[in-house]
C-alpha positions in Angstrom: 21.2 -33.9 4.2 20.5 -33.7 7.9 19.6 -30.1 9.8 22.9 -30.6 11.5 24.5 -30.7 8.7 23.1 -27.3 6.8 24.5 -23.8 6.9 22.4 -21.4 8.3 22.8 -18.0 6.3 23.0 -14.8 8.0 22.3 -12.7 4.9 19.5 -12.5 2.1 20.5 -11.9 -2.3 17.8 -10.1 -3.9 18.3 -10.9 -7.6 15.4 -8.0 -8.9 15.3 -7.8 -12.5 18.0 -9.7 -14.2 19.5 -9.5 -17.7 19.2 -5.4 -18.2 22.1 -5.0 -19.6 21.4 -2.0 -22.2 18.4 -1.1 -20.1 20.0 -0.4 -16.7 20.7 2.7 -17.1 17.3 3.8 -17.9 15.7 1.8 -16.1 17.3 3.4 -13.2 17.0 6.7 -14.5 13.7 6.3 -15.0 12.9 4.6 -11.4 14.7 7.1 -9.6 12.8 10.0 -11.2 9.8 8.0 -10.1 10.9 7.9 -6.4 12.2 11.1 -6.3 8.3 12.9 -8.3 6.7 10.3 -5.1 8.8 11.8 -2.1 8.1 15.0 -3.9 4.1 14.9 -4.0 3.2 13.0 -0.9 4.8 14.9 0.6 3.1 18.3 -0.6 -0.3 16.6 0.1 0.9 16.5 3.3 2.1 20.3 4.1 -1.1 21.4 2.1 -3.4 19.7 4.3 -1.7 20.6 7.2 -1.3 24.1 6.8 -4.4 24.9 4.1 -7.7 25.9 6.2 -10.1 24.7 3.5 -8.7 21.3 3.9 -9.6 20.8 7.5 -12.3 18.0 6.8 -12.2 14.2 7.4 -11.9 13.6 3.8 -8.9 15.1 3.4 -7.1 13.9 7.0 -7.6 10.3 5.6 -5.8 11.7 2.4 -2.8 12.9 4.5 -2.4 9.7 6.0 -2.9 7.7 2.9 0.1 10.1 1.2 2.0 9.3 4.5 1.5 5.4 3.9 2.3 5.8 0.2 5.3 7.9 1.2 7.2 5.4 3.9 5.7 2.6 1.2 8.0 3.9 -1.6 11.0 4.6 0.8 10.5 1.2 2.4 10.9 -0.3 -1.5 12.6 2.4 -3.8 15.9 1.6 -2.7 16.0 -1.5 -3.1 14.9 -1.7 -6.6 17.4 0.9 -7.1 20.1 -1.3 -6.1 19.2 -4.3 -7.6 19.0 -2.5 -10.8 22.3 -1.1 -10.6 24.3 -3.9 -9.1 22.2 -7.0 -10.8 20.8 -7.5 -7.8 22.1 -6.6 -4.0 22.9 -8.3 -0.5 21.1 -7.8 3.0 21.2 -9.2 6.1 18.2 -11.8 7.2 17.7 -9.4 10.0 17.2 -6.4 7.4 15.3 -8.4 5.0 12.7 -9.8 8.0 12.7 -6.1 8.8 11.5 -4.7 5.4 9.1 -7.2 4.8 7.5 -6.0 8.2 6.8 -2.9 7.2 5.5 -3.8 3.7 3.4 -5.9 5.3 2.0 -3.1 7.7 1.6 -0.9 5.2 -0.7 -2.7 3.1 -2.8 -3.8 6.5 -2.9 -0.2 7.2 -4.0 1.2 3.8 -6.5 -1.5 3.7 -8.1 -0.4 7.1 -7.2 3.5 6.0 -9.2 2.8 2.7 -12.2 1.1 4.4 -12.5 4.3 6.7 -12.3 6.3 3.6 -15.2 4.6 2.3 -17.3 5.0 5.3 -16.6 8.6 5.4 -18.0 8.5 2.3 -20.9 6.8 2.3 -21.9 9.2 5.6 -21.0 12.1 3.1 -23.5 10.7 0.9 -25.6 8.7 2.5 -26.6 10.5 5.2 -25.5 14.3 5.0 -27.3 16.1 7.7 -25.5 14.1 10.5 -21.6 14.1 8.8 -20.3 17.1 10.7 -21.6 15.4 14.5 -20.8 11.8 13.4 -17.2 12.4 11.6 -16.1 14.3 14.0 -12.2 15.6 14.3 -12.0 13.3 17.2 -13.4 10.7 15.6 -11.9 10.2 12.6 -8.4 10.8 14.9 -9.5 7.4 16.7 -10.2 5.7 14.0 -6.8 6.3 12.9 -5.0 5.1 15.8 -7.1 2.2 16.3 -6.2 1.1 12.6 -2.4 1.9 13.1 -2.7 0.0 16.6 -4.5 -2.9 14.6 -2.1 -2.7 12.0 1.1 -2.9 14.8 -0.3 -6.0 16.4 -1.3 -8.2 13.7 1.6 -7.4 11.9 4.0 -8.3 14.6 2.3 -11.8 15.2 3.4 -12.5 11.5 6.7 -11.4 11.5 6.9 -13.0 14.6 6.5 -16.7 12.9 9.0 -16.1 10.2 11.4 -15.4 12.4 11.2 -18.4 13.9 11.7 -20.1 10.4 15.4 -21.4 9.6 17.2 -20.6 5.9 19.6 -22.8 5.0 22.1 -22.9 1.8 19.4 -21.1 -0.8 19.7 -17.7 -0.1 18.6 -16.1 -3.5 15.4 -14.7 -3.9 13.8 -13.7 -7.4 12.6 -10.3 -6.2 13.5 -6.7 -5.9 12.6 -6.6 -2.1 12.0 -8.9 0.8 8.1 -10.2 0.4 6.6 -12.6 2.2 6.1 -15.9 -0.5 9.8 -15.6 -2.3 11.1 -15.7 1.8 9.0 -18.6 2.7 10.0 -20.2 -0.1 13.4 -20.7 0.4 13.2 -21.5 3.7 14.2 -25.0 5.0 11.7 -25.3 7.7 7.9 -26.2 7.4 6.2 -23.0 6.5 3.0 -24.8 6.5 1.4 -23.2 9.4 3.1 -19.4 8.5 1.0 -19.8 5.6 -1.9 -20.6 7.3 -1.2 -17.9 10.0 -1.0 -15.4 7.5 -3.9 -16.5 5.4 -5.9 -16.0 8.9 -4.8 -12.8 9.6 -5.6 -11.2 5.7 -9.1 -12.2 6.5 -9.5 -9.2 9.0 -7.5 -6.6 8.1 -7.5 -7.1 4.1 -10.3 -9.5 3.1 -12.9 -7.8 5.9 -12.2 -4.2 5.2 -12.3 -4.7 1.5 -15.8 -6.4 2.0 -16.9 -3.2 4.1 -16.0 -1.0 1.0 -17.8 -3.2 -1.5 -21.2 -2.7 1.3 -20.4 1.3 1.4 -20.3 1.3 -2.2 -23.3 0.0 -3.0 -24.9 1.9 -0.7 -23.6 4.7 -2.2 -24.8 3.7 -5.4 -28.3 3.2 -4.4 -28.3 6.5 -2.9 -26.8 8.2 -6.0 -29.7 6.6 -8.2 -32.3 8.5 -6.0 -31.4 11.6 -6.8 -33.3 12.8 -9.8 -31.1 15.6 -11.1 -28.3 14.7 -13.6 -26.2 17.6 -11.8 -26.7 16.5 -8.7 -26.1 12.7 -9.3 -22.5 14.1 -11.0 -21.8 15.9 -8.2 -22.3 13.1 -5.4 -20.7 10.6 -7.8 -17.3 13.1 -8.2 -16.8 13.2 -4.3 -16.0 9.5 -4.0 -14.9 8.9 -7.6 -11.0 9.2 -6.6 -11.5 7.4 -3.6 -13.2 4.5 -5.8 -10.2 4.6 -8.7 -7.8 4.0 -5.8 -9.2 1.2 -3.8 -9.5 -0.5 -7.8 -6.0 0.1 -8.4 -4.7 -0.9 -4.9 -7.0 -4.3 -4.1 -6.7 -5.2 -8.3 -3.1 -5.6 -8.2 -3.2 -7.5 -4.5 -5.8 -10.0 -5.8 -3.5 -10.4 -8.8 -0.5 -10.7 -6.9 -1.6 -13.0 -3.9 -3.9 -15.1 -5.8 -1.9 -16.1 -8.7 -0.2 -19.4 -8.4 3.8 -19.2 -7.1 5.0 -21.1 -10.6 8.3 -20.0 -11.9 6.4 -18.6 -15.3 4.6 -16.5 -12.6 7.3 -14.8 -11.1 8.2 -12.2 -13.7 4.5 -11.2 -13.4 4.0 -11.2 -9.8 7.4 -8.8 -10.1 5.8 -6.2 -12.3 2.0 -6.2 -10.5 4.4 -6.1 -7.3 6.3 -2.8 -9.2 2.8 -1.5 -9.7 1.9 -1.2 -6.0 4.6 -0.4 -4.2 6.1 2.3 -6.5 3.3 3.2 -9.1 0.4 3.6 -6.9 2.4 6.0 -4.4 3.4 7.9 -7.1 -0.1 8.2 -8.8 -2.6 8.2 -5.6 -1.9 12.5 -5.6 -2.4 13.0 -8.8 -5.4 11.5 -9.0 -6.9 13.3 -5.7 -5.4 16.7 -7.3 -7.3 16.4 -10.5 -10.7 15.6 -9.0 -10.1 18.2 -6.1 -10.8 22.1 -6.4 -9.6 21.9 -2.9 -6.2 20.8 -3.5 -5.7 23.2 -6.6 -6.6 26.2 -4.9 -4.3 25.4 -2.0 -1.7 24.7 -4.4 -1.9 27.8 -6.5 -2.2 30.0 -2.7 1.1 27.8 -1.6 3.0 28.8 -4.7 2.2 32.2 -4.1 4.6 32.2 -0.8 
């Protein structure tokens, strides 16, 4: 069939998770009690930090803004897989569907440059203690913020960019629960050759890089924990970067399983849960784990309820 001859289609079919049937209802139950317990601690993370003086320290600034990622994350994909659960599968525009897949892409640039400044701030925590309060300065740690969401903005838009130069013809069903960047090159009826390689480019610096400069912080960190000759103490270092280190596992585990598996139709139902797992488990489970680890955050808790 010639180009001429196709239809271009204005409008995307997301087909989520098909054949519930018995399990909708649950499964949307369940998934909405998820959303709602994510909105519900992010955003407490937030306030607490914001309002708590003895949370005032770089550590717990790059926690507000991960809670703030992990918050517009969830509401970016929640929704969705709400309605694809309840309608077996929903409609949205191409425009829409373009849209949402920038933003997950800029979220998970920007938590992967979030969590490699996490790591630093660790490792000078750790590493070298005398100079933390001059070298992570309030300031500081405010640019490196920006300059990651700047960082973030650009390389994002280049992406997005590309696809929306890419044409979709008659297929316009894809086998997810929300706009991700594979199951909308794939049915795409232009050469997505160079999108690809575009995109494989522009992971190297702001996924591949930062998750390189957490590996080098850790070790570090490692090397300085084995110095220290007391079993207390070496506890003590090791529990003020152990959350930090469960979440960058969690987060870059399911992207390397996601991204790295082959695109095979027996794949698909995989790459669906692992994708499940980091846009709506992780939100929900990054503040928890923070909470337990942190005397900080419980003691700001219990002085919040008391209002």
């Amino acid at each position: 069939m010639s180009m001429k001859n196709q239809t271009w289609v204005s409008e995307i079919v997301l087909l989520g998770f098909q054949n519930l049937h018995n399990f909708k209802v649950p499964l949307f139950s369940l998934f909405l009690l998820i959303y709602i317990l994510t909105v519900w601690e992010n955003i407490l993370i937030i306030v607490l930090v914001a309002f708590s003086r003895n949370l005032h320290s770089p550590m717990y600034f790059f926690l507000q803004q991960l809670s703030l990622s992990d918050l517009l994350e969830s509401s970016n994909t929640a929704p969705t897989l709400l309605l694809t659960i309840l309608s077996d599968g929903t409609t949205m525009p191409l425009v829409g569907c373009i849209t949402q897949l920038y933003f997950v892409a800029y979220l998970v640039t920007f938590q992967s440059l979030l969590l490699a400044v996490m790591s630093y701030d660790r490792y000078v925590a750790i590493c070298i203690p005398l100079r933390y309060t001059s070298i992570m300065s309030h300031k500081f740690c405010i640019k490196m913020v920006l300059v990651s969401w700047i960082i973030t903005i650009c390389s994002t838009l280049i992406l997005v960019n590309l696809i929306g130069t890419l044409k979709f013809c008659e297929q316009k069903n894809i086998n997810h629960f929300f706009c991700d960047l594979d199951p909308l090159l794939q049915i795409s009826c232009s050469d997505t050759f160079f999108v690809k390689i575009e995109a494989t480019l522009m992971a190297i610096p702001v996924v591949v890089c930062p998750f390189i400069l957490i590996c080098g912080s850790y070790m570090r960190i490692a090397h300085a924990i084995l110095k220290i000759v007391s079993h207390t103490g070496r506890q003590k270092a090791f529990s003020t970067c152990s959350s930090h280190l469960a979440v960058v596992s969690m987060y870059y585990g399911a992207l390397i399983a996601i991204y790295l598996a082959p695109s095979k139709k027996e794949t698909e139902t995989i790459s669906k849960v692992l994708s499940l797992f980091y846009t709506v488990v992780i939100p929900l489970v990054n503040p928890v784990i923070y909470s337990l680890r942190s005397k900080d955050i419980k003691e700001a808790f219990k002085r919040f309820k008391m209002f």
